[in-house]
Steps between C-alpha positions, in 0.01 A plus 500: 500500500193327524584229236801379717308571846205263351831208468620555849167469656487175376842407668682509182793689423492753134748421280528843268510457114623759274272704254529603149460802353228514244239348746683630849353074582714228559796420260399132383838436309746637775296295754526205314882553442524573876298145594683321257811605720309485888237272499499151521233218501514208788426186515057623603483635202501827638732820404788644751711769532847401486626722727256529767344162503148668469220358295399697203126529527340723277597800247327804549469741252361897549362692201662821569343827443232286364700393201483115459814310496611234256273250602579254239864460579428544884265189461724298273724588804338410796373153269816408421582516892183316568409813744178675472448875425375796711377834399502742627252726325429776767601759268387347164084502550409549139792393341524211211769281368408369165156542588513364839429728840834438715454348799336165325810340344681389843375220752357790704457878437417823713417832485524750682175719615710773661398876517777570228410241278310540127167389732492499879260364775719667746716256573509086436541352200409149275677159490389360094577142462317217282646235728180393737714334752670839554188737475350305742811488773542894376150588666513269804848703607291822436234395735710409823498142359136419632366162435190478381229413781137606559550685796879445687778681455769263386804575353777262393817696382659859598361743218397834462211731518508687119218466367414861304215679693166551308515874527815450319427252278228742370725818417708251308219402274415849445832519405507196257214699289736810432830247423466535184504869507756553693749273315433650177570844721825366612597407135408831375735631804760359441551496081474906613764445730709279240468767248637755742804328512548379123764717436714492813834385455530411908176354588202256390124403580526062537245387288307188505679213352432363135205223536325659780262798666610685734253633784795775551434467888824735498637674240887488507783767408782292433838683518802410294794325683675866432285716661441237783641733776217774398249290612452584895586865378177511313299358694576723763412796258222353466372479792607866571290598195163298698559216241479171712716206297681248631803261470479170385430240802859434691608170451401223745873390559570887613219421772636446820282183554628361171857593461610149568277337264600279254508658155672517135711718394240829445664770291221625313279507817771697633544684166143613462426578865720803465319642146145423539250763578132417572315818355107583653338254342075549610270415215317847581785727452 
């Protein structure tokens, strides 16, 4: 939820994009079918939804599970509507796409320091951009927006105090040292977990997609659409056996706060939320 909180604290409104299935990221060819059909561009140059009159402003993407998303035809995407590209890499420290860390192919990327994440500090996180006029607006937000004076206390737009403590800072490096470690630990987790399941006819692992490296933030269990109604079954069985899993996220239009979102159509968001099972996933078990 945080992805479509981060929109609406900006005063903008989400506009929810289906996924596809190999990645569980954005679907770039059923989005570009769907603004092909629902967006149009004005007379500023600018792109609008048809139906709400709202300015599309950005695309943002989320690597989920940690497995990068087609970034090539998500870019060719967002250039072709002349929008720039967010990631969101919260869950995808560690993880490459042709080479490349996610998080560094967009106009802006974060992560996510968060006490469930492949690192944490704790809490807090990272903006990564190359764009300097954006770096440098990113860190005078985080520091209340203070001008820069000798000794008064001036500030000249309403910001926000999030800078990452020292203390915390600090356990994060320590953590940076051992990330290598632990994401070959996660790999090694969850190829055991994927051979568990090789033979099941009703269930299995996701796997990273061709072209890229996985940090396997969470290893999946991935139901088939005919054994879909087993799903809350077993995880309740689980838990009864002291087993803690959990379901995939719900989806942000079944949010009360977001039912009346704009959106396209979102079958296999809707599809998958009812077969996915996130499986312990710590790089020390």
């Amino acid at each position: 939820v945080a992805t479509a909180n981060a929109v609406s604290y900006c005063g903008a409104l989400p506009h929810f994009a289906d996924v596809e299935t190999t990645s569980m990221g954005i679907d770039a060819r059923a989005l570009r079918a769907y603004a092909d059909e629902q967006f149009e561009r004005r007379d500023d140059g600018s792109l609008y939804n048809k139906q709400t009159g709202n300015r599309i402003a950005a695309l943002i993407g989320m690597h989920a599970f940690g497995h990068p998303f087609d970034l090539d035809a998500v870019g060719a995407l967002c250039d072709d509507l002349d929008i720039p590209l967010v990631e969101d890499a919260a869950e995808s420290l560690g993880s490459l796409y042709k080479d490349r860390h996610t998080g560094t192919f967009g106009r802006l990327g974060i992560l996510s320091f968060n006490g469930n994440k492949t690192i944490t500090t704790g809490g807090g996180g990272a903006a990564l951009t190359d764009d300097d006029e954006i770096a440098a607006q990113a860190k005078h937000l985080t520091t209340t927006g203070k001008a820069p004076h000798k000794y008064e206390y001036i500030h000249d737009v309403v910001a926000y105090n999030y800078r990452l403590p020292n203390l915390n800072a600090a356990l994060g490096c320590a953590q940076l040292e051992r990330l290598d470690t632990m994401l070959e630990q996660k790999r090694v987790l969850a190829q055991r977990y994927a051979d568990a399941f090789a033979g099941s006819e009703h269930a299995s692992i996701l796997v990273e997609p061709p072209g890229t490296r996985s940090n396997y933030w969470f290893s999946s269990l991935v139901l088939d659409q005919e054994s879909a109604e087993a799903t809350r079954p077993t995880i309740e069985a689980l838990h009864a056996a002291g087993l803690l899993v959990r379901p995939v996220w719900r989806p942000m239009h079944r949010l009360p706060m977001y039912a009346r979102c704009p959106r396209m159509p979102l079958a296999v968001t809707e599809d998958l939320a009812e077969r996915v099972i996130s499986l312990p996933s710590s790089a020390w078990l």
